[in-house]
Structures are given as structure tokens and as C-alpha cells.
N, C-alpha and C positions, 0 to 999 in steps of 0.2 A: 477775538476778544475772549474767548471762551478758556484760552492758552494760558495771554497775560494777566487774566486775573484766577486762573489754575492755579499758578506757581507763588501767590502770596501767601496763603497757608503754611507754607512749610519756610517761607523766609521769615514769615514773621516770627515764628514758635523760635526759628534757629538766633533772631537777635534779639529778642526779648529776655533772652538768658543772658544777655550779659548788658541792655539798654533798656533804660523805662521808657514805656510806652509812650510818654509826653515827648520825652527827646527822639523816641522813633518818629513821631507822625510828625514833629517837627523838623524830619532831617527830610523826608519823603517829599515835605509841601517845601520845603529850602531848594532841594534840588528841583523838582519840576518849575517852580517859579524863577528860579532862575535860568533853566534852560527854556522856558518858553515865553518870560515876560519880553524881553526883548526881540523877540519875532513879533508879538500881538502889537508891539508901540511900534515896530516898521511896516507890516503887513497886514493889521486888523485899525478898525474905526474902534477905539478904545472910550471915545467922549459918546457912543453908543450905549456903556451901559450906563450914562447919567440916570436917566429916565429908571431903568429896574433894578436899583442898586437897593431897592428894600428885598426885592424878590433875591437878587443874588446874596444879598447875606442871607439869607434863609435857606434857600438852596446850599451854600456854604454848609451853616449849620449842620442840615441836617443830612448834605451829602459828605462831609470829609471833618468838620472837626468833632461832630459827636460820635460816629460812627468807626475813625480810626483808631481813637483812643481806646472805646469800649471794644475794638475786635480787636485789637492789641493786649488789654487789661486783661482781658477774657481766657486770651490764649495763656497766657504766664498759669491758668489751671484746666483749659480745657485740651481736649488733644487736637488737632489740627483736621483728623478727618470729622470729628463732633460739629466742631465751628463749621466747616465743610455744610454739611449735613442740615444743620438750621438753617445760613444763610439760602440755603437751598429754597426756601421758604419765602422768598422775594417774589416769585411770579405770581406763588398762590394770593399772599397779601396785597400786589397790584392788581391782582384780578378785583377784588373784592372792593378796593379804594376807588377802581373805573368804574365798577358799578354803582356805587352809593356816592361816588360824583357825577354818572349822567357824563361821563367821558367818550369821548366822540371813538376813544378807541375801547371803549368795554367791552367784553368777550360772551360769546352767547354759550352754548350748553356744552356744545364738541371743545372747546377750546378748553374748557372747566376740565373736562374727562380728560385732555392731552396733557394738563399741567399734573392733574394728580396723576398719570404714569408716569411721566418724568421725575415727580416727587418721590414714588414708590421706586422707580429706578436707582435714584442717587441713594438709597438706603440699602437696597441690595447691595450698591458699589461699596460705599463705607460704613455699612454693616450695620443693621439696627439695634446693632446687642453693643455699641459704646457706650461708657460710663458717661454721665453727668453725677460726681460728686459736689459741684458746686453750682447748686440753682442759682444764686445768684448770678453768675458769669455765663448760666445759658439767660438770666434776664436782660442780661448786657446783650450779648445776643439777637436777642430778639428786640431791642431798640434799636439795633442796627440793620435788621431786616425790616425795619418801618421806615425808618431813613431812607435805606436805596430805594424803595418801594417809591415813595414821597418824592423823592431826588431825582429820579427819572421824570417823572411827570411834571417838575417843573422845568427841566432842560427842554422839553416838547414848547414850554410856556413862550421860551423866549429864541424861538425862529427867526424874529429880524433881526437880532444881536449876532454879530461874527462870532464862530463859536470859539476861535481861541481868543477872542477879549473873554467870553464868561471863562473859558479856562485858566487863563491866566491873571485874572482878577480872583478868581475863588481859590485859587492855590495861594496868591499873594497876602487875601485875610486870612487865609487858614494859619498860614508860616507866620505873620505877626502875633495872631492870637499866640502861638505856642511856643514863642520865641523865647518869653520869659521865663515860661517852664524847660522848656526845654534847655537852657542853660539852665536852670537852677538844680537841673537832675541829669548833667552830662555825666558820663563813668569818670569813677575818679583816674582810673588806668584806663590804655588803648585799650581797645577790645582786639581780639583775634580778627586775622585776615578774614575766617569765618566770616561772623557777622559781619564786619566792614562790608563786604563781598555782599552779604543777604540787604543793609540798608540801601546801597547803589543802584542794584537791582529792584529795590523795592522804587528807588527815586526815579530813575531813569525810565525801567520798562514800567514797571506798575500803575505810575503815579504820571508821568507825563508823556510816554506813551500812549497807556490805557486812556486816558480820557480824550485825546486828540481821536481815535478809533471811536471810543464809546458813545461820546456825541455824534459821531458819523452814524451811527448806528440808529442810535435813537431818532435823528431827522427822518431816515431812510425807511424804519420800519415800525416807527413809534414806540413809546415809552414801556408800554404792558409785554412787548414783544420782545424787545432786549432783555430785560428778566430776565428771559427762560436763559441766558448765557451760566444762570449760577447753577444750571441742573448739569453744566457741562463740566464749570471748575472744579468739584471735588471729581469728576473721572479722570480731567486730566492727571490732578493730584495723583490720584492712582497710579497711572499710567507711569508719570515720572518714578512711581516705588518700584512698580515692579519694573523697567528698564535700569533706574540706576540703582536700588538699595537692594534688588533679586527679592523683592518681595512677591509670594504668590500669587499666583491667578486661577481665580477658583471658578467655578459655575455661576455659584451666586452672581458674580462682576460680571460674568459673560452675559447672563439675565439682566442685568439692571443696565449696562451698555444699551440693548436692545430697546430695553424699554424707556430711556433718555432718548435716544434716537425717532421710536417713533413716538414719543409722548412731547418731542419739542415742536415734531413736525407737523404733531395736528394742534400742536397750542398754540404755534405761531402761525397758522395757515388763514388767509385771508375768508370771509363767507362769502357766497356766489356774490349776495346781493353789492357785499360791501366793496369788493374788486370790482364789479362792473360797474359802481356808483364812480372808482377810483379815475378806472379807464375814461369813463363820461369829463370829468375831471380836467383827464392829463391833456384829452382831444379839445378838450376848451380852451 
């Protein structure tokens, strides 16, 4: 998970330069709904999500149509490892939403102290001395790290729903939502194989990939605990620079690798009492 949502950063920045951000999120939720709608109508109970179709527009919302546009917007001025950098900022602000909701998965004091290494990590990796010349667009930003925050915790909500009906229901509002715009803002010329290349990739793996895993995820080890995958994304990013652009590898990243590593491992680590609670659970 930590891979496929690495490598959006740098495709988004690369198609944003020649596609507005409406027509991007509009081509991402086009393809994933169409590569997965017709799998959930032969292999998922689809008349399942009747009953929480308030909650999946919501979840919708605030997991993919306000969130792609604004981290799309964003980038057209921020740089890719900045964005990186804030979104990184999703586990801290799930921590704090589980606890002021009394959420069955809130985190107690070790978990707090592994999110802010991880935090302090991913700044070493892309570097705490990045510009933000436009507040604004670290605001965007930062409504997009309330979203995924929010947007996890409601995929936990909805357990008895097959998880590719909510996927390919929430891509399917998202792509109509944007359908209008996104024709109304198509390039007036092709774009370079470039970006073609970075929107496919962003459809294909990002977008309806990622979320088939992501929900696995989230079942498997709860909402506040997948988070921590954004402390991983900006290293991948990295990793990808310096393998294909020969960008350096300095100390600093060797530092902030270590400290991602074990600041994920004590964030997401289970407490004696609440693994043993687990085990009691599974033997039931």
C-alpha cells in the first residue's frame, strides 16, 4: 500500500502540467469504475449498499471527490515532496479523531510517541526546509489530511457491506460528480505520452488497485493503523528519485528511513491488553 500510494505524488505533479485537476480526478474515478464496476455487479451483493448509501456519499466525499481535486489543485503550486510531507500528517490527525470519538481503535500514549517518529522521520526524508509559498494550497492540504483521516474510519463503519460494492459505488459518484467538469476542462490538444502514461497509472494502479488493497487493510488492522502507510509514501517517493532521477542519498534520509521504520512499528503495534482482548475474540 505504502508503494501504490508512494508513486502519486510525482504523477500527479507530472499531469497536472498539461490536465486540470477536475479532468484528472475525473479520468482516475473513470477508469477505476470502469475497471471494477462490472466485477462488484457479478461478484459483490451491490443491493447491500441500499441501507448506507447516506454514509457512502459521505465517505465518497470526503474520501475521493474533495480530497483528489484539492491534492491535485495543491500540487499545480506545491512541490510533490511538501504535499508528501503534510499528508504525512493523516495518522497523527486519526489518532486524535479515535480519541475524541471513544473509538474502539484509539491509541494510548506508546502509539502517540511512534506516530510522532514516524512524523519526525518523513521530514528528515523530504526535508523540513521545503517551501510553502502558497498557504493557501498547504490549506488544501490539510482538508485533505481530514478527509483520509475521516474516510478511513468510515470504511471500518461499513464491515457487512462487500468491500468492492462500497468501492465501486464511491468511484462510480465520484466519476459522475466530475463528469461535467471534467469534460468542460478536457486539454484542448493530446497531452504528451508523458502524462497519458502518469493518468493510467494514476487510474489503474492508484485508484482501483489501491483501494481494493486499502480496504483489505483497513478490515485487517483497522482505520487509525493504516494511516501510518502515508509516513511510508513520501520515502517511497524518494526512493524512486534517487533509483531513477540519481538523486542523492544523504544522512539525513538514512535518519528519517529509521525513524519511519520504527515509529510505524510502535504506532501500529497492538497493547498487551488489547491483543489479548483480540485473541479472547478470535477463540470465541
Amino acid at each position: 500500500m505504502g508503494v501504490i500510494w508512494g508513486i502519486p505524488y510525482l504523477l500527479i505533479k507530472i499531469a497536472v502540467a498539461e490536465v486540470e485537476p477536475a479532468t484528472l480526478v475525473f479520468a482516475r474515478t473513470a477508469i477505476g469504475t470502469l475497471l471494477l464496476l462490472p466485477i462488484a455487479l457479478v461478484r459483490s451483493n451491490m443491493r447491500a449498499l441500499l441501507p448506507h448509501w447516506r454514509l457512502l456519499v459521505v465517505y465518497t466525499a470526503v474520501e475521493v471527490i474533495a480530497p483528489w481535486f484539492l491534492l491535485s489543485h495543491a500540487e499545480t503550486r506545491l512541490s510533490s515532496s511538501l504535499a508528501g510531507l503534510l499528508i504525512a500528517g493523516v495518522p497523527l490527525v486519526g489518532a486524535v479523531l479515535a480519541l475524541v470519538t471513544a473509538h474502539d481503535d484509539r491509541p494510548d500514549a506508546m502509539r502517540f510517541v511512534g506516530l510522532a517518529l514516524g512524523f519526525i522521520g518523513v521530514g528528515l526524508v523530504v526535508g523540513f526546509n521545503v517551501a510553502a509559498d502558497d498557504l493557501f494550497a498547504v490549506a488544501e492540504v490539510g482538508f485533505v489530511v481530514l478527509g483520509y483521516a475521516i474516510g478511513a474510519m468510515l470504511i471500518a463503519r461499513m464491515r457487512d457491506v462487500p468491500a468492492m460494492a462500497v468501492i465501486a459505488g464511491s468511484l462510480a459518484i465520484a466519476a459522475l460528480t466530475y463528469l461535467p467538469f471534467g469534460i468542460a476542462q478536457r486539454p484542448t490538444a493530446l497531452p504528451s505520452a508523458q502524462a497519458l502514461a502518469s493518468v493510467a497509472i494514476l487510474g489503474v494502479v492508484c485508484t482501483a488497485l489501491a483501494f481494493i488493497v486499502f480496504f483489505a487493510l483497513v478490515r485487517e488492522v483497522g482505520p487509525n493503523r493504516a494511516t501510518v502507510i502515508t509516513y511510508v509514501n513520501p520515502a517511497v517517493a524518494v526512493v524512486l528519485g534517487v533509483a531513477l532521477l540519481h538523486e542523492p542519498f544523504t544522512a539525513s534520509i538514512a535518519a528519517g528511513f529509521a525513524l519511519i521504520a520504527l515509529g510505524s512499528f510502535v504506532g501500529t503495534r497492538r497493547s498487551g491488553l488489547r491483543a489479548r482482548r483480540d485473541v479472547l475474540v478470535q477463540a470465541k
